[in-house]
C-alpha positions, 0 to 999 in steps of 0.5 A: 191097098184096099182088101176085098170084103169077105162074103162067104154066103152072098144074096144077090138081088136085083132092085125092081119097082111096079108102078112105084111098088117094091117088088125086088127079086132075089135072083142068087144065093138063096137056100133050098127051100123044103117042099115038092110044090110051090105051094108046099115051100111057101108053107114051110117058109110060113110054118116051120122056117121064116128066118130067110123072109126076116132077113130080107124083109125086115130092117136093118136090111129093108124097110116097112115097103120093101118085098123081095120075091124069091125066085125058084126053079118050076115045080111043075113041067108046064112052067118057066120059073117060080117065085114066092111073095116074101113081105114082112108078115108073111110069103104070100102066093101071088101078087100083080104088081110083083109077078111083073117085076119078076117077069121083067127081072127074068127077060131083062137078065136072061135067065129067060131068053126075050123074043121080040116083040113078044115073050111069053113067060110060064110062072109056077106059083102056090096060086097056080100057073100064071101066063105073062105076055111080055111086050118087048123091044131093044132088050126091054119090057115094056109091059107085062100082061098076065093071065091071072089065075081064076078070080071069083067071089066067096061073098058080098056086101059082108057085114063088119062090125067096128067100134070106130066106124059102126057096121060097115060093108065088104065083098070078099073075093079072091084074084090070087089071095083073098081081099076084102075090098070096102068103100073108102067112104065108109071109114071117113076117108078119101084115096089121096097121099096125105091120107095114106098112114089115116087108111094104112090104120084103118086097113089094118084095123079092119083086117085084124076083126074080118080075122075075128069075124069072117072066114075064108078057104079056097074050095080047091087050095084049103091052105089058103084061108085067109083074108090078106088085105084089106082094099079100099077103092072108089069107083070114078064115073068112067068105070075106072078104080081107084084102089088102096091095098092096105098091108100089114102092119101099117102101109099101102100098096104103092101099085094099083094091085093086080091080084086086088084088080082081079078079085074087083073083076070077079066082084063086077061080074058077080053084080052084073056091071062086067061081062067078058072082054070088058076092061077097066082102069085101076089107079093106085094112090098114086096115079099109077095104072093097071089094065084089067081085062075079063078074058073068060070064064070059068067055074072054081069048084062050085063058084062062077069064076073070071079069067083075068088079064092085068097088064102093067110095066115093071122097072129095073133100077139096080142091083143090091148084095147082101153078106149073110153073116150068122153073127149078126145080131139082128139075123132075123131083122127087128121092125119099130112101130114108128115106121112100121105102123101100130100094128107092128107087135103082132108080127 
């Protein structure tokens, strides 16, 4: 007779890709995190206590792609739930490709009751509230359209000086968190598979001297002040984009970005090349798309602003549990540069 394993402190998660991008949500046995707002949990996750976000998202419990996004009760009385984007440099406030596996996870386990054809779901974030609509039919979600926080442009056609690739060009601009977006044709590079460790380099590279060279800071959100990733993207002659988020410390975005098709929306507008009710197509690297859609606009502060829409489809595949044992040596977890990238030591 076999005796059943002991789990006296349990994480349960539940195992959902976007597009091809790990996105799994921690639905269960998560400690209480300090804070009266979203935004002041995902600090105190940044600032006073990482060891959850170690433990979830470093091996040898997860590996350089997984995010596991923790889902709380709403601080605020206007939301159905809350989440934080736990990655392995960092919680982060918001994310596309991750907002829609949480939604899915949300409708397609009941912990939010699905209204066919048709939920609309309320989700509190350190970003602001985020509205999804949810196409739903015979207990799926068949997609997910969110209506994004505010998307606006802090500067264009910044200059980067690099020793690698000389002086290059970036717009920077937030849709949730602050991108640099830059044309992949200045590194040298194209947007296809066997060029992803090539622009997860560079990416991280470039992040690391905007660090040094540019700064940033939400006229209405101060504690968000800093670029988080680096986009490269290609604009296709039928208005489409071909995007590549890069993240720290050494892969790509597997999805087409949602809060990086937002800031890219801000970044048409302000150029003049999109106005409301214009869509357009983000393509991943690949070949997994996004649709992002200028609802409005609106001001931040003192900036001109757009309202975006990003619909995508999310995928439950499984179910995962973990034991928290505090004896385990690697509580905290450990990454090694020949899967994490050579940014690995700067974690």
């Amino acid at each position: 007779m076999v005796s059943e394993m002991i789990f006296d402190k349990a994480l349960d998660i539940l195992l959902v890709h976007c597009q091809g991008e790990s996105g799994n949500v921690l639905i269960d046995g998560a400690p209480e995190i300090p804070g009266a707002t979203i935004l002041d949990k995902m600090n105190h996750l940044n600032n006073v206590d990482p060891s959850l976000r170690l433990f979830l998202t470093r091996e040898p419990r997860a590996q350089v792609v997984h995010t596991t996004n923790l889902l709380l009760p709403p601080t605020r009385p206007d939301a159905d739930a809350a989440f934080i984007v736990l990655q392995p440099d960092r919680a982060h406030p918001m994310s596309g490709s991750n907002c829609i596996c949480v939604v899915t996870a949300l409708l397609e386990t009941g912990r939010v009751k699905m209204v066919e054809p048709e939920t609309v779901v309320r989700l509190d974030t350190a970003a602001g509230l985020i509205v999804a609509h949810a196409r739903c039919q015979n207990g799926r979600c068949l997609s997910v359209s969110l209506d994004n926080v505010p998307a606006f442009v802090h500067q264009l056609d910044v200059a980067i000086d690099t020793s690698k690739w000389g002086r290059i060009r970036g717009d920077i601009a937030f849709g949730g968190v602050f991108y640099a977006q830059i044309d992949v044709d200045q590194v040298g590079l194209k947007i296809v598979p066997e060029a992803a460790r090539a622009l997860a380099e560079a990416g991280t590279e470039i992040k690391a001297l905007l660090a040094e060279q540019v700064k940033v800071e939400h006229p209405e959100i101060p504690s968000l002040n800093e670029i988080a990733y680096v986009m490269f993207r290609d604009y296709q002659p039928d208005g489409s984009v071909v995007t590549c988020t890069t993240l720290k410390p050494g892969r790509v975005d597997r999805s087409p970005c949602g809060t990086g098709s937002s800031a890219n929306l801000a970044i048409l507008y302000a150029r003049g090349q999109a106005r409301t009710g214009d869509r357009r197509i983000s393509r991943s690297i690949i070949g997994g798309e996004f649709t992002a859609e200028i609802l409005g606009e609106t001001m931040v502060a003192d900036r001109p602003a757009v309202l975006p829409r990003i619909t995508g489809q999310g995928y439950v595949f499984g179910r995962q549990q973990l034991r928290l044992e505090e004896q385990d040596p690697f509580i905290k977890g450990f990454a090694m540069s020949d899967t994490w990238g050579p940014q690995v030591g700067e974690l």
